[in-house]
Structures are given as structure tokens and as C-alpha cells.
Wavefront OBJ file of the C-alpha trace (Angstrom):
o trace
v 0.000 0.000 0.000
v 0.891 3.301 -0.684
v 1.342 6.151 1.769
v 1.899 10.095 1.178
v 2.835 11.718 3.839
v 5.103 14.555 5.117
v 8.737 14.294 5.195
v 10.788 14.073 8.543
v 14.559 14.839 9.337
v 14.601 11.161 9.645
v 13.710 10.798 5.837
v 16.578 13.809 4.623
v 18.980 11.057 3.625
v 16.825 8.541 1.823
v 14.978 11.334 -0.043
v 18.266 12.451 -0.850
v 18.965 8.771 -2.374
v 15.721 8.805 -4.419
v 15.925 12.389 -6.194
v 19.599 11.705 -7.183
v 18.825 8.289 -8.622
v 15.530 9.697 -9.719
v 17.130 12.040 -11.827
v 20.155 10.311 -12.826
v 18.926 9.294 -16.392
v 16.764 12.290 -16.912
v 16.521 13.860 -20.129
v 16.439 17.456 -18.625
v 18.515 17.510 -15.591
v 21.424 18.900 -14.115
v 22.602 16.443 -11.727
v 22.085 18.910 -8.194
v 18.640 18.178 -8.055
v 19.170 15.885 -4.502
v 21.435 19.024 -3.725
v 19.131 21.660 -4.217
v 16.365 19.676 -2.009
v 18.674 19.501 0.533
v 19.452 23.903 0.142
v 15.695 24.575 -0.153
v 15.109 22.925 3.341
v 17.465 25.634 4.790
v 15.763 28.554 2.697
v 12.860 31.179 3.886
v 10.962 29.229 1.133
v 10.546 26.100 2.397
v 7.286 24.550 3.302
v 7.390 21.553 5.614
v 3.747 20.832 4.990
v 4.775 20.740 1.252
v 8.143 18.549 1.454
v 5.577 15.192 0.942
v 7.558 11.401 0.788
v 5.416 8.661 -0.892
v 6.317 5.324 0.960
v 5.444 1.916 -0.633
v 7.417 -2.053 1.384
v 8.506 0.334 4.332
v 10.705 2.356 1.657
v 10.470 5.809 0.698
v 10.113 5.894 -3.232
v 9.049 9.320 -4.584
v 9.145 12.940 -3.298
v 7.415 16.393 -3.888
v 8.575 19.570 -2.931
v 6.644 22.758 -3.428
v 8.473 26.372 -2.572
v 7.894 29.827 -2.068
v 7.586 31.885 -5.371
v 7.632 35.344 -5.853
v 4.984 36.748 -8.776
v 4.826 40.516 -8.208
v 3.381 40.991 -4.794
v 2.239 37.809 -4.256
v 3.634 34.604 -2.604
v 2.708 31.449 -4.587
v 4.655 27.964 -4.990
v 7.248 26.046 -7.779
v 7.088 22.674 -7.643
v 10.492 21.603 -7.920
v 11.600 18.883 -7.451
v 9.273 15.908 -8.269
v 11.486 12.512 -8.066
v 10.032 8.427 -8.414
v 12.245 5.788 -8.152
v 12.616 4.707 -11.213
v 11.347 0.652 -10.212
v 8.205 2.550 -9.064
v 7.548 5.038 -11.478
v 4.448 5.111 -13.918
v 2.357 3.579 -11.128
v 0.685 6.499 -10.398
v 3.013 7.623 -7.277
v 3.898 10.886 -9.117
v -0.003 11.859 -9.487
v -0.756 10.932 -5.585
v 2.394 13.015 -4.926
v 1.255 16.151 -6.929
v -2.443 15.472 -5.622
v -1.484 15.600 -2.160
v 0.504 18.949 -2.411
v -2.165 20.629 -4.192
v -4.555 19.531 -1.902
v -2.400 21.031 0.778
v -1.388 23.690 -1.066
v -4.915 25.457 -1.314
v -5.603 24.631 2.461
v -2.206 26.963 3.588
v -4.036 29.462 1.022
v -1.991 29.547 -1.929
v -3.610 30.020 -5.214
v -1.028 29.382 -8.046
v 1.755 26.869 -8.429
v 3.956 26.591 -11.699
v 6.361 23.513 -12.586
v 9.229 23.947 -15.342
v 8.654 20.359 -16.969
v 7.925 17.791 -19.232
v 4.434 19.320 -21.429
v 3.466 15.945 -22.024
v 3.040 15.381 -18.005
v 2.396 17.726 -16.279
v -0.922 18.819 -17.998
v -2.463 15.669 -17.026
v -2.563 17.193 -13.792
v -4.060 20.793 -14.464
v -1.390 22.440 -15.552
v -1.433 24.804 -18.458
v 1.442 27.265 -20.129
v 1.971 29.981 -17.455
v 1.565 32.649 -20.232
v -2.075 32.044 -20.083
v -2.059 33.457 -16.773
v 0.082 36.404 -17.599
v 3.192 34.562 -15.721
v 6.588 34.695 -16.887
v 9.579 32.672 -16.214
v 12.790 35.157 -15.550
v 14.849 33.073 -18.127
v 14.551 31.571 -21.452
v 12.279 28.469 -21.870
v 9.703 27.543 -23.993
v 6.274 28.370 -23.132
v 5.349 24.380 -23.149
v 7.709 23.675 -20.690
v 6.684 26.576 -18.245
v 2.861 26.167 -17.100
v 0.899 26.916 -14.015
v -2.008 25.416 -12.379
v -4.588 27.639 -10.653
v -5.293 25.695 -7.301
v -8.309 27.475 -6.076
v -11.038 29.573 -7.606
v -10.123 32.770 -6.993
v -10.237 36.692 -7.648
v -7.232 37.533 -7.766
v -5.167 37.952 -11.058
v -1.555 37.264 -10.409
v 0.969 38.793 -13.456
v 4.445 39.147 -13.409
v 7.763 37.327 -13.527
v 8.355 34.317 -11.213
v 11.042 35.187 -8.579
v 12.580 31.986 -7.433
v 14.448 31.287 -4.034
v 17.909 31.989 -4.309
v 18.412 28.320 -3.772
v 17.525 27.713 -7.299
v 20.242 30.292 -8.866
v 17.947 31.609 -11.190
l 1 2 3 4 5 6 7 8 9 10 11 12 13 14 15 16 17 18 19 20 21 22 23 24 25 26 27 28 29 30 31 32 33 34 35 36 37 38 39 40 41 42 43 44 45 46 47 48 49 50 51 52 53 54 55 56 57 58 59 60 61 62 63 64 65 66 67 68 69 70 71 72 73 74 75 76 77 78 79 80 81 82 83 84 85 86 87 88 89 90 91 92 93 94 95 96 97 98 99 100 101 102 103 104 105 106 107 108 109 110 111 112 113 114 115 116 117 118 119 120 121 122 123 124 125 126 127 128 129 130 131 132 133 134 135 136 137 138 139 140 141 142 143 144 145 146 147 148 149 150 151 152 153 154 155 156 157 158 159 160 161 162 163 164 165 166 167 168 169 170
């Protein structure tokens, strides 16, 4: 059975162990992604709520992290990193993973979250080109690759460029 729940500082070393393998074959990655997990827990930006481990046999297999954004005035979240073993991956972990944070996402009161990823997956989930929403990444990407899910129904419009943690060296 399949559990999401939220990470520990017992957990920091095997979730290190999954995003690093996780990524290690990715098409788009640039090898720091266990690294930058690790820097985000340290930041202003981090979200313990939102730092979710999926456990499956006793073993943690997958991990979601969601962080503090910057889009003009308002505070909203990135989803970065998302990381499945790659024995358990296209099970559905990944969905219950990105379910889950949404789901706890709008409870803490946050109304956007955009993911710089693969267009053919993340859309499954909600997620859209960011441009729609008048939200712009502060580097070069195609607009495919950079989307946004509104979370909640909700008034306000947020436009602007994304301002990332530091963490990410954007």
C-alpha cells in the first residue's frame, strides 16, 4: 500500500537517495537536483507541509517539494523537485504526490503553483502554459515547458515574472 505523507529529518537522507537516482537518467537535468532539495530545506521558502515522501514495502520511493515563489506581490509555490524511483515510477506515485501537495497547497491558502517540466506530463494534472495566466519565467524556456495550475477559484489575477528562491540560482 501506498502512503503520502510529510517528510521528517529522519527521511533527509533517503529522499536524498531517491531524487539523485531519480534524476540520474533524466533527459532534462542537471545532476544537483538531490542538492538543491537539501538547500531549499534551509531557505525562507521552504514549506514543511509541502516537502511530501510517498512510501510503498517500508521504503520511501518518490518525493514532492513545493516552494515559495515570488509573482509581483504575491507569494505562490514552484514545484520543484518531483522525483520516483525509477522501479516505481508510472504507477501512479507521481499523481498521488502532486495530488497531495495541491490539496495542501490550497488549504495553507496559496492560489497558483507553476512547474518547469515535461508538457506531455504535467498537464495531465491541471497544468497549463503559465503565459495564459500572464506569468513569466525570468529566463529563457519555452512556453510548453513553463505552465501553471490555478489551485483554487479565486479573484485575484496574479501577473508578473516568477522570482525563485535563491536556492535555485535563477
Amino acid at each position: 500500500m501506498l502512503e503520502i505523507r510529510q517528510e521528517n529529518k529522519n527521511d533527509y537522507e533517503q529522499v536524498y537517495n531517491v531524487v539523485k537516482t531519480a534524476f540520474e537518467n533524466a533527459e532534462h537535468s542537471d545532476g544537483n537536483e538531490q542538492d538543491l532539495v537539501n538547500d531549499l530545506r534551509k531557505s525562507d521558502s521552504f514549506i514543511p507541509e509541502l516537502s511530501l515522501v510517498a512510501v510503498k514495502d517500508n521504503k520511501i520511493v518518490g518525493h514532492i517539494l513545493f516552494t515559495k515563489i515570488k509573482i509581483g506581490k504575491y507569494e505562490e509555490l514552484a514545484l520543484a523537485p518531483l522525483a520516483v524511483l525509477p522501479k516505481y515510477q508510472r504507477q501512479g506515485i507521481g499523481k498521488k504526490l502532486i495530488e497531495t501537495g495541491h490539496k495542501i497547497a490550497k488549504e495553507l491558502g496559496y492560489n497558483y503553483s507553476i512547474v518547469l517540466g515535461s508538457e506531455k506530463y504535467y498537464p495531465k494534472f491541471g497544468y497549463t502554459s503559465a503565459i495564459d495566466y500572464g506569468i513569466k519565467a525570468p529566463f529563457e524556456v519555452p512556453n510548453e515547458n513553463f505552465m501553471a495550475i490555478k489551485l483554487k477559484d479565486t479573484e485575484v489575477e496574479i501577473k508578473g515574472t516568477v522570482q525563485y528562491a535563491k536556492e535555485f540560482g535563477i
